[in-house]
C-alpha positions as CSV (number, residue, x, y, z in Angstrom):
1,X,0.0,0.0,0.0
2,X,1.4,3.3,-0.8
3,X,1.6,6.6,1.5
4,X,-1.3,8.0,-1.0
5,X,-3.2,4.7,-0.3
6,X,-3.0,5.0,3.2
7,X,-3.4,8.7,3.1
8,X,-7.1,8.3,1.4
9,X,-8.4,5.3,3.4
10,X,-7.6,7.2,6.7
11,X,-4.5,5.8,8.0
12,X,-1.5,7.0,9.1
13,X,1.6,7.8,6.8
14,X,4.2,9.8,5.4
15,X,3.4,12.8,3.6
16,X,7.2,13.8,4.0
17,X,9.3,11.2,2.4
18,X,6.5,9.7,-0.3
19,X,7.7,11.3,-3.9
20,X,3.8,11.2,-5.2
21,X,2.7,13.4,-2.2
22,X,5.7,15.7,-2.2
23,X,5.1,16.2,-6.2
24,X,1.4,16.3,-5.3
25,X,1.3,19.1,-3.0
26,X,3.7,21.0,-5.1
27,X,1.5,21.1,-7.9
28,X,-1.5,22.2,-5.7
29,X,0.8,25.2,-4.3
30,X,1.8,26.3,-7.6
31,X,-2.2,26.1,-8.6
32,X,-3.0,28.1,-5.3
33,X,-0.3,30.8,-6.3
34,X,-1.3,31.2,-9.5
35,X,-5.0,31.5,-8.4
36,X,-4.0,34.2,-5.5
37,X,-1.8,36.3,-8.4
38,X,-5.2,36.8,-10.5
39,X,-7.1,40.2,-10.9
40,X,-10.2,40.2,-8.3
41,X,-12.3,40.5,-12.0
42,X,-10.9,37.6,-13.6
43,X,-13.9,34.7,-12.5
44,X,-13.4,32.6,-15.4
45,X,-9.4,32.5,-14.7
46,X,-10.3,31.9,-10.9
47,X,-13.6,29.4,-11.7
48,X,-10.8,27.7,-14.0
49,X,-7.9,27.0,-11.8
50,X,-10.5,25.7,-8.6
51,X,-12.0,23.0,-11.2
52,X,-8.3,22.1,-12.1
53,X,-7.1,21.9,-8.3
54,X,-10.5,21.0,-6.7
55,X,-12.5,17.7,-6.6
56,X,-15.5,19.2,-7.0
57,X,-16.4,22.8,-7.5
58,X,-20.1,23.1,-7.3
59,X,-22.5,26.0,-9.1
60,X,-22.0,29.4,-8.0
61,X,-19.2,28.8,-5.7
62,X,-16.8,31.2,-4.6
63,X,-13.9,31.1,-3.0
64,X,-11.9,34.8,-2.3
65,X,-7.8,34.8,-2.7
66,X,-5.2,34.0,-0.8
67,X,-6.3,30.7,-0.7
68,X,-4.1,27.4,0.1
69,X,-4.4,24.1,0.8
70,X,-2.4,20.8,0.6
71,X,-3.5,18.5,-2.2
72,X,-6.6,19.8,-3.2
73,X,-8.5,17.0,-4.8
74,X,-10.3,16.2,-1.3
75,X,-12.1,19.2,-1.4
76,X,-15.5,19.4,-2.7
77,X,-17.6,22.6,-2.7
78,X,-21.0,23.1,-2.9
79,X,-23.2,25.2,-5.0
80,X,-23.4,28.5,-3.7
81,X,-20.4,28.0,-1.7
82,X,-18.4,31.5,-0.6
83,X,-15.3,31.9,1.2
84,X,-14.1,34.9,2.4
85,X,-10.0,35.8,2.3
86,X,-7.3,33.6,3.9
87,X,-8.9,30.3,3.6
88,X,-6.4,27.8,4.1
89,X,-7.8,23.8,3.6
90,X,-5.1,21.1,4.9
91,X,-7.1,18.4,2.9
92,X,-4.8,14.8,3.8
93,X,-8.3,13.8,4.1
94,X,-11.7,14.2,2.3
95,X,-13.0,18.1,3.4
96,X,-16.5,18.2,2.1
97,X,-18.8,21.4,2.2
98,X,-22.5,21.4,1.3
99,X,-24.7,23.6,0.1
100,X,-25.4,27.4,0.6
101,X,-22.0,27.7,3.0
102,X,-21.0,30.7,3.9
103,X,-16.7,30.4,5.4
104,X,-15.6,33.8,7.2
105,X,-12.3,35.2,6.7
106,X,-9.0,33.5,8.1
C-alpha cells in the first residue's frame, strides 16, 4: 500500500518522504499561487484553476484569494459556496462542504 493509499483510506503515513505526495502538494501550491496572483475580475481564470485543483467545485461557488491548501483534490464545494480571504484547507483527508455555506475570513 502506498503513503497516498494509506493517506485516502484514513490511515497513518508519510506525507514527508513519499515522492507522489511531495510532487502532489507542489503542484497544488503552484495552482494556489497562480490562483491568489489573478485580478479580483478575472472569475473565469479563478472558476478555472478551482475546477483544475479542486474535486469538486459546485454551481456558483466562490472562494476569495489568498487561498491554500495541501493536495486539493479532497475538497469538494457546494453550490453557492463562498469563502471569504485567507482560507487555508489542509485536505490529507476528504473536506467536504455542502450547500449554501458561507466560510468567514481567516
Amino acid at each position: 500500500m502506498t503513503e497516498k493509499d494509506k493517506m485516502l483510506s484514513g490511515e497513518l503515513y508519510d506525507a514527508n518522504n513519499d515522492e507522489a505526495l511531495l510532487a502532489e502538494r507542489a503542484h497544488a501550491k503552484e495552482l494556489c499561487y497562480d490562483f491568489n496572483q489573478l485580478r479580483p475580475s478575472d472569475a473565469a481564470g479563478q472558476r478555472a484553476i478551482l475546477r483544475e485543483l479542486l474535486g469538486e467545485v459546485g454551481k456558483g461557488a466562490c472562494v476569495t484569494a489568498p487561498f491554500w491548501c495541501d493536495y486539493g483534490y479532497n475538497i469538494e464545494l457546494g453550490e453557492n459556496f463562498f469563502s471569504n480571504h485567507n482560507l487555508v484547507i489542509l485536505d490529507g483527508a476528504k473536506v467536504t462542504f455542502g450547500d449554501n455555506v458561507f466560510v468567514a475570513p481567516n
